[in-house]
C-alpha positions in Angstrom: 17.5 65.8 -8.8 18.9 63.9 -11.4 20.1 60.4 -11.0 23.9 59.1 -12.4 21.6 57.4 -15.6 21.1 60.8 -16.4 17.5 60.0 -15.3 15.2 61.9 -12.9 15.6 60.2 -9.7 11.9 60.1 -8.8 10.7 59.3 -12.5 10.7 56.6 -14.2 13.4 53.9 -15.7 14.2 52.9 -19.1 15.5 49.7 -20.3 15.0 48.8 -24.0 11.7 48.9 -24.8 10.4 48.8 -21.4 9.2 51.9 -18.9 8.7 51.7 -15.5 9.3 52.4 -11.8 11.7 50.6 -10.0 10.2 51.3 -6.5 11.5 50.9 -3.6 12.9 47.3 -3.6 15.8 45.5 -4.5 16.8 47.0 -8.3 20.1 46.4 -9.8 20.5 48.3 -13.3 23.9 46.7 -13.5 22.0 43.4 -14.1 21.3 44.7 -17.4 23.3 42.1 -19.7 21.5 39.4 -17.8 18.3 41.0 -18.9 19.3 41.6 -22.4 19.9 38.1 -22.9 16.8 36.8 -21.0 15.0 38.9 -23.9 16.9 36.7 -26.4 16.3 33.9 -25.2 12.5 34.1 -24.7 12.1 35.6 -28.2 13.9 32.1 -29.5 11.1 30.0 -27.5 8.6 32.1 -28.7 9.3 30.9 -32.7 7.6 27.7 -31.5 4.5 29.1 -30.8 2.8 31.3 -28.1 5.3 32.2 -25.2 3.9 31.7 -21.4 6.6 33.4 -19.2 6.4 32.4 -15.1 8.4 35.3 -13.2 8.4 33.8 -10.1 10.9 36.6 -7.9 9.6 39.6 -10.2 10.9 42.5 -8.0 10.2 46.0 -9.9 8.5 43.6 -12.7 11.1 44.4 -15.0 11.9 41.4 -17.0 8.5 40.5 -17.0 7.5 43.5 -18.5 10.3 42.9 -21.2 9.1 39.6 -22.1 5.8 40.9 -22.6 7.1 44.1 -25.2 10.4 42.6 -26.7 9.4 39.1 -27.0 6.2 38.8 -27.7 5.1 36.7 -25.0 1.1 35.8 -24.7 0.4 35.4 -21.4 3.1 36.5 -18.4 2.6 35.5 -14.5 4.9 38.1 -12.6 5.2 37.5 -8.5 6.7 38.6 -5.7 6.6 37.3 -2.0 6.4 40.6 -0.5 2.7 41.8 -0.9 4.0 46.1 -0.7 5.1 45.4 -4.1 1.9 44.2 -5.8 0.3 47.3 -6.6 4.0 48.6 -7.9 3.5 45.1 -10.4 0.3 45.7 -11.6 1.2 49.4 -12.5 4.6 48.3 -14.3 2.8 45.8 -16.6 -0.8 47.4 -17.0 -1.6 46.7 -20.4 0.4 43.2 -20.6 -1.6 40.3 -22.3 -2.4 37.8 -20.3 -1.1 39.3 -16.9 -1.3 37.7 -13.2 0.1 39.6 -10.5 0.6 37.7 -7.3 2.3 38.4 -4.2 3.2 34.5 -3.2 6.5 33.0 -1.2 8.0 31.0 -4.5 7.4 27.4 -3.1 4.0 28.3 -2.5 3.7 29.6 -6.0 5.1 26.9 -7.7 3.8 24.0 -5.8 0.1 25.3 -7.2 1.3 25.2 -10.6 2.6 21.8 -9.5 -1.0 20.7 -8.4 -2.9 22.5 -11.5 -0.1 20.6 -13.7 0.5 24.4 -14.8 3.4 24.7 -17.0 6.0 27.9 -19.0 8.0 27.8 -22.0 9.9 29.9 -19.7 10.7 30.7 -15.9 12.6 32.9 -14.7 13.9 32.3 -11.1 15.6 35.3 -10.4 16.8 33.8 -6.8 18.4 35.8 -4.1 20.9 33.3 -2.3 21.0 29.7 -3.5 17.9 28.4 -5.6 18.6 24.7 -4.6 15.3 23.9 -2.8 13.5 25.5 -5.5 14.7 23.8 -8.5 12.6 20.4 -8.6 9.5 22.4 -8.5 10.7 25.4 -11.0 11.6 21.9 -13.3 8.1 20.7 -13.0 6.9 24.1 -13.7 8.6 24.1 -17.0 7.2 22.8 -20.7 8.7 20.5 -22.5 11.4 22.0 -24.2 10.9 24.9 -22.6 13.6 26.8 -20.2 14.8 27.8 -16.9 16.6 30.9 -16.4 18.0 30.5 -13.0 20.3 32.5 -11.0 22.0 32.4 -7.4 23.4 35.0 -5.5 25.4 32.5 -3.2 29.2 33.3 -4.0 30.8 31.8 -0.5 29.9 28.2 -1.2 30.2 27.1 -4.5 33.1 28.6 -5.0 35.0 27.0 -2.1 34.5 29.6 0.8 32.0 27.9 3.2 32.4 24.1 2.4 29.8 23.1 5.2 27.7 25.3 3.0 28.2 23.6 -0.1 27.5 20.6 1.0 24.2 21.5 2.6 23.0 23.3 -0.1 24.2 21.6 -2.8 25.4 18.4 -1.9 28.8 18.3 -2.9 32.4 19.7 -2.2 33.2 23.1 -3.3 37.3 23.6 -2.7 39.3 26.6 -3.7 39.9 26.9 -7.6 41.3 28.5 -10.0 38.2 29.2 -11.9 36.3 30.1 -9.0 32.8 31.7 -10.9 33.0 28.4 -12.9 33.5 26.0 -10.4 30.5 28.0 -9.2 28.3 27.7 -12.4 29.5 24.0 -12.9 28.1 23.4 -8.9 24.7 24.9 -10.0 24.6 23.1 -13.0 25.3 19.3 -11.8 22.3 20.6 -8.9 19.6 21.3 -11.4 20.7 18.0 -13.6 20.5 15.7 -10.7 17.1 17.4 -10.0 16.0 16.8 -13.8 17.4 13.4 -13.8 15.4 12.5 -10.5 12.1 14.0 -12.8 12.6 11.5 -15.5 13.2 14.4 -17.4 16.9 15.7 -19.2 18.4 19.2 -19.7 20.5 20.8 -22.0 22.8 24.0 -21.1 22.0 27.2 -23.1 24.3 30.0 -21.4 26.1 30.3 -18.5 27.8 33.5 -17.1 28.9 35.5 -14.0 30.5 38.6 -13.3 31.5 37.3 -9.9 28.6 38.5 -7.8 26.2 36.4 -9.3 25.7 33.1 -11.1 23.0 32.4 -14.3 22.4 30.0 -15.9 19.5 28.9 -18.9 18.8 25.4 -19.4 16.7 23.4 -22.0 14.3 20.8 -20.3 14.1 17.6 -22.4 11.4 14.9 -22.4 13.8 12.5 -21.6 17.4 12.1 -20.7 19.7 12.1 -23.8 22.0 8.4 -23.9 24.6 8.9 -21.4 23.8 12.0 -19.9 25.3 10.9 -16.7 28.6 11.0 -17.7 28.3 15.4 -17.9 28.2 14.8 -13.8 32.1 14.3 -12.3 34.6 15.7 -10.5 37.3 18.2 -10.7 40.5 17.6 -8.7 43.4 20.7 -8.4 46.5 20.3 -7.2 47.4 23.3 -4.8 51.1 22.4 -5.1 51.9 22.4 -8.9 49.2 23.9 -10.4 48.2 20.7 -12.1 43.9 20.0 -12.7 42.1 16.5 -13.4 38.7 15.9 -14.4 36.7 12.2 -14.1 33.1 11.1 -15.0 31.3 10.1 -11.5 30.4 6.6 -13.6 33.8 6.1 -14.0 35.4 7.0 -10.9 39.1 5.9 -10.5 42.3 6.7 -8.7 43.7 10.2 -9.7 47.0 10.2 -11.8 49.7 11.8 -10.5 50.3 15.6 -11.2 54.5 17.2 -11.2 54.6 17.4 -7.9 58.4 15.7 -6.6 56.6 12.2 -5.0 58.0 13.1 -1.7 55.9 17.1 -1.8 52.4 15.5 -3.2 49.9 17.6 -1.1 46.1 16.4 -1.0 44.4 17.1 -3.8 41.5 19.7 -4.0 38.1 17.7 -5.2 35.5 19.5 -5.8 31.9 17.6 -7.1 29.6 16.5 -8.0 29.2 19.1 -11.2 28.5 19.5 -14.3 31.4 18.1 -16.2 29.8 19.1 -19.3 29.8 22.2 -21.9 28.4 25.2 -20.5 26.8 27.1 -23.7 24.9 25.8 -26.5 27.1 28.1 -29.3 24.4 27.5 -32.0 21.5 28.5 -30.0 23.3 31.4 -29.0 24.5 32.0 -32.6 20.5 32.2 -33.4 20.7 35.1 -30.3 23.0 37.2 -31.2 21.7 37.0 -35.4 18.3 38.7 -33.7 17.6 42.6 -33.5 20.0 43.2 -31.0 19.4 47.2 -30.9 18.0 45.9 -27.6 21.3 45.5 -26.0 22.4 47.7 -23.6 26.2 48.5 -23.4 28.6 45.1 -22.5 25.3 42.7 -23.5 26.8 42.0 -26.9 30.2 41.4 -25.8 29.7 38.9 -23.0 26.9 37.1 -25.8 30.0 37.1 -28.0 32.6 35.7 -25.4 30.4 33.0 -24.5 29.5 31.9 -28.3 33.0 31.5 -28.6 33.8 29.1 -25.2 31.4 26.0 -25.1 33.1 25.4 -21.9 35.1 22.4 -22.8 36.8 20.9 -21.1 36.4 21.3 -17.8 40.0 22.6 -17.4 40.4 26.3 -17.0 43.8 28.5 -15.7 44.9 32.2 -15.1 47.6 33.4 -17.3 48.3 35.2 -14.1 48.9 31.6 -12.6 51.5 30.3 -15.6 53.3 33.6 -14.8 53.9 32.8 -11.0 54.7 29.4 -11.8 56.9 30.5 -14.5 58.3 33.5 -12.8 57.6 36.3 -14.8 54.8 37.5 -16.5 51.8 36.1 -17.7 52.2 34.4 -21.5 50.2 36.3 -23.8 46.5 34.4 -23.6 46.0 34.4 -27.5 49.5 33.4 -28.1 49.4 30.7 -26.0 46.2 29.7 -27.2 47.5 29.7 -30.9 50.9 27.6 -30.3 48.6 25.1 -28.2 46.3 24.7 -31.3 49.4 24.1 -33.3 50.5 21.4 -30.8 47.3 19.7 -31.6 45.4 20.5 -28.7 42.4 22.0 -28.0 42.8 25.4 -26.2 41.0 28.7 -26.2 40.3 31.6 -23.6 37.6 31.2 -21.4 34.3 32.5 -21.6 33.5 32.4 -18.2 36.4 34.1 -17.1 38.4 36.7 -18.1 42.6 36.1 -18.2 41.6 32.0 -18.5 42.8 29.4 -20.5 40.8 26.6 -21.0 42.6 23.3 -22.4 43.2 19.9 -22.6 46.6 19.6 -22.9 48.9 18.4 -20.1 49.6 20.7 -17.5 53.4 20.2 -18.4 52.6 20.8 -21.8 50.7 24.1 -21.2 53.8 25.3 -18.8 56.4 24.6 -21.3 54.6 26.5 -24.1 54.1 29.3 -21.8 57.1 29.4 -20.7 58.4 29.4 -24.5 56.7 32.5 -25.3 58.5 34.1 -23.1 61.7 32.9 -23.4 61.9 30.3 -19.9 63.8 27.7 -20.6 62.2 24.2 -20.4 61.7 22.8 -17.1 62.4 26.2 -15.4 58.8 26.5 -14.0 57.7 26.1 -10.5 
């Protein structure tokens, strides 16, 4: 029987240079870009000398077994916590220098490497649901300037679904937005700074991306917090009733202006925070990605590395052209139009990253609508 890869069904799988056997657990092949770009990023850790790569929710083994064959790295530690998949680990990456296979709940495998003082220039922490409990000791499990690769696989709470959820696993407000997967991404990001911060140590963001299903992020460990680091954790504020969005540092926590709502129609504003206030991508370390040997890349991995070199994710201030449509009452201004007549204006503007169909900008929410609505052809002050 063949498989819709083209594939034999009961053989085995082949992602760029790696070959193995799924098995029978959890295996997404859609999660390919994710991959691809995991590979980048390790082979960029590895120019600083030898690469140990922690895999601490391995699966199949997969991006272990990448790591090891596309970058180069001297010594991986793949584990899983369900001990059926060990042998189907050991098997994947036979051959692999510097290979431990384990079969440990995560907290129990990074609170040894906690106790031998054990540390990565990478882990991966391929999380199923939210990794918040796990990130102070996947942060002490990292070298200095080493990485995390982190994902979740929570969507109801950090994008505003479950707000008792957010606030027990992340401890903050998550409210309906706009820019739902990066409110979510922004949520994750202020929980692993706060954990850093609480180290001693700081963090800078490499990448960030979802395609709505699940969130990743890579982030930089630092030595030390950089001078004012604190001020990339705030809040974000939406106004249901205009359309209008605010952003504030949490050190310099004010009153909110007011948005276009008629005084007498103000409804409560949407908070959501703490988050990462911050940019989202580092473009020049992913410049040095996507300049590597990218015949790796499977099919989409070079476009989203693209989109996300071009948004550093600031500001914090994102919209659907979908949105300036319904406000406008027609159809959605052309997203590069816009974004080149708001660049003429002065302000910063370009489409999201994160998103597809987003603006992100600075410029006031009246001056956004009136450009919109200019291009095409609303008179000013028509919008709702």
């Amino acid at each position: 029987m063949v498989d819709p890869l083209g594939k034999q069904a009961d053989a085995h799988y082949c992602e760029g240079l790696a070959r193995l056997q799924p098995g029978r657990g959890f295996f997404r092949p859609e999660s390919r870009p994710s991959r691809d770009l995991g590979v980048l990023l390790a082979r960029r850790l590895a120019e600083r000398g030898p690469l140990r790569v922690l895999d601490a929710m391995a699966g199949c083994g997969i991006r272990g077994l990448r790591y090891g064959r596309e970058a180069g790295a001297a010594a991986v530690w793949v584990n899983d916590a369900d001990p059926d998949r060990l042998p189907l680990l050991e098997a994947n990456l036979a051959g692999q220098a510097g290979l431990r296979c384990t079969a440990l709940t995560a907290q129990h495998l990074l609170a040894g490497c906690l106790q031998r003082q054990e540390r990565f220039e990478l882990v991966d922490l391929d999380a199923f649901g939210c990794p918040a409990p796990l990130l102070a000791l996947a942060l002490e499990a990292v070298a200095c300037d080493g990485a995390l690769y982190f994902a979740s696989t929570d969507g109801r709470s950090p994008t505003g679904h479950d707000r008792p959820a957010a606030v027990r696993k992340l401890g903050a407000a998550a409210r309906a937005h706009p820019a739902s997967w990066e409110l979510a991404l922004r949520l994750q990001l202020g929980s692993v700074a706060r954990a850093a911060w609480a180290l001693g140590r700081g963090l800078e963001p490499l990448f960030s991306f979802s395609e709505g299903r699940t969130f990743r992020t890579a982030v930089r460990l630092r030595r030390r917090a950089s001078r004012a680091q604190e001020a990339q954790l705030g809040m974000v504020a939406h106004c249901h009733g205009c359309g209008d969005q605010q952003v504030q540092e949490l050190v310099r926590l004010r009153q909110w202006q007011g948005c276009l709502c008629p005084a007498n129609q103000v409804p409560p504003l949407a908070i959501s925070g703490p988050l990462w206030i911050g940019p989202l991508q580092d473009p020049g370390f992913l410049a040095a990605m996507a300049a590597d040997d990218n015949s790796i890349l499977g099919p989409g991995s070079a476009r989203l590395l693209a989109q996300l070199a071009a948004d550093p994710g600031l500001p914090a201030r994102c919209w659907p052209t979908a949105e300036l449509g319904r406000r406008l009452g027609c159809g959605p201004p052309p997203l590069a139009d816009l974004v080149a007549s708001l660049r003429t204006k002065g302000w910063l503007a370009q489409a999201s990253g994160v998103m597809p169909g987003q603006l992100r900008s600075d410029a006031p929410w009246g001056e956004i609508l009136q450009t919109g609505g200019q291009l095409v052809g609303i008179a000013p002050g028509a919008a709702r």
